[in-house]
Each structure stands twice: as C-alpha cells, then as structure tokens.
C-alpha positions, 0 to 999 in steps of 0.5 A: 839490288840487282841489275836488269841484266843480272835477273835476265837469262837466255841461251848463249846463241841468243844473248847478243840479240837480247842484249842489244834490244835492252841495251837502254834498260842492262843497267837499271836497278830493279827494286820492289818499292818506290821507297827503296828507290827514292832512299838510293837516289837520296842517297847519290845526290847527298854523295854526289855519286852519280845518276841511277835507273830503277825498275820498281816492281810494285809500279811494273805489277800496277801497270800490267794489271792495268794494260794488259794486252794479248800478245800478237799472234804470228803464223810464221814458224820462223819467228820464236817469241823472244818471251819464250827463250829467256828464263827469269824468277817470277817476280821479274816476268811482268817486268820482261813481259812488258819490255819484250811484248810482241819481240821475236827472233828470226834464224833465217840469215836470208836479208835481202830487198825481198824481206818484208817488214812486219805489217803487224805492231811486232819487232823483228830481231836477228838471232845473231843481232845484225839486224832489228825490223819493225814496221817502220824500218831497219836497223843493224850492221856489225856486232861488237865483240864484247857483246852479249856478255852482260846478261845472266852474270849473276847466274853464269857464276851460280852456274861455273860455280856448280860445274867447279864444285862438281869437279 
C-alpha cells in the first residue's frame, strides 16, 4: 500500500511548503477498505512491529459525499489554490481535497507588521514555507534541509527512470 506522500506530486519550488503543511498525514498508509487496514494492524500487533496510520478511501469517498462544501473564493491573484499545484491519481483527489481545502500559496516575500491575517476560514502558506497564516496566527521560521524530499518518491523514480531510459 502506498504512503500519502508517495500518491501526492507537485512542482519542486512547491514541495517543502507542501510537506510541511502535511507533515502530520506523509507517513499514513492510504488503503481502499477498513478490512485491509484492520488486517495490517492485526498484523503490527500479533508482531509486535510498530504503530500505523491509514487513510481508507471508501471512509474518505463517504465523508465527501457527506460534507461537501464549496470551496472559499479568493480576489487576490497573489493567492494559488494549493489544489491547483499538485497532481495526484483520481481515486486519491477527495483524499487531497479534504486535507488541503481552502490552502493557498503565496510568492510574495513581503512579511512584515503590515501583513494581514486572513479574515476568511482560509490558511495562508509561504511558497518557500517560512511561514503558515491563518486567521488566528503565524507560524514559521527557518527550513530544514532535508525538507521537501518526501513528496512525489515514487513518481520522482518513474520520472528518473524515464530520463535514464531515454539516455
């Protein structure tokens, strides 16, 4: 079964924010049914091997049917829906919709006291991830190296094995 941030893709310039805003949800299993989790974490505790997380998508599907919601609209061309700078297979996009709803990015490097926080039910994140805003607060400072490198390893491979084949 693959890992969230094994389904998930995006532009390089945009992994880290990305990353950093699912960090919580990189290293949850994302299965079809309750039953295939249920069996693996039989399985971990009969071992004793560990703890997992799981998305179950027939649970994810119900809830989005359930819940759905129309997404906030935003006037401000400095703001890119951060739905709109990731690619994923189709089974897994109610999955992403639901975790990055109302998510937008902003280029602008401007930070200062005279920044306003969202008055709208909207987060705010940094395109280079120096910072988070939603209408409550801020939160950031400075990113680590390693950071980034998670999302899209699965189709980074497909991809470097493209560009090997093709040399």
């Amino acid at each position: 079964y693959p890992l969230f941030s094994d389904i998930l893709f995006c532009d390089e310039k945009y992994r880290v924010v990305i990353e950093n805003f699912l960090e919580p949800y990189m290293n949850h299993y994302v299965v079809d049914y309750i039953s295939e989790a249920i069996y693996a974490l039989n399985l971990l505790s009969e071992s004793a091997r560990g703890r997992a997380h799981f998305f179950i998508i027939e649970e994810v599907n119900q809830y989005f049917d359930a819940h759905k919601k129309s997404d906030i609209q935003v006037n401000n061309p400095d703001l890119i829906p951060a739905l709109s700078i990731i690619s994923v297979e189709g089974k897994y996009e109610k999955l992403c919709k639901i975790l990055l709803v109302n998510l937008f990015i902003i280029e602008n490097d401007k930070l200062d006291e005279n920044f306003e926080l969202p008055d709208k039910s909207i987060i705010i994140l940094h395109k280079s991830g120096k910072f988070i805003k939603n209408k409550l607060g801020i939160s950031g400072g400075s990113i680590g190296l390693f950071e980034g490198k998670r999302i899209g390893r699965a189709k980074n491979l497909e991809n470097l094995h493209a560009e090997i084949k093709a040399h």
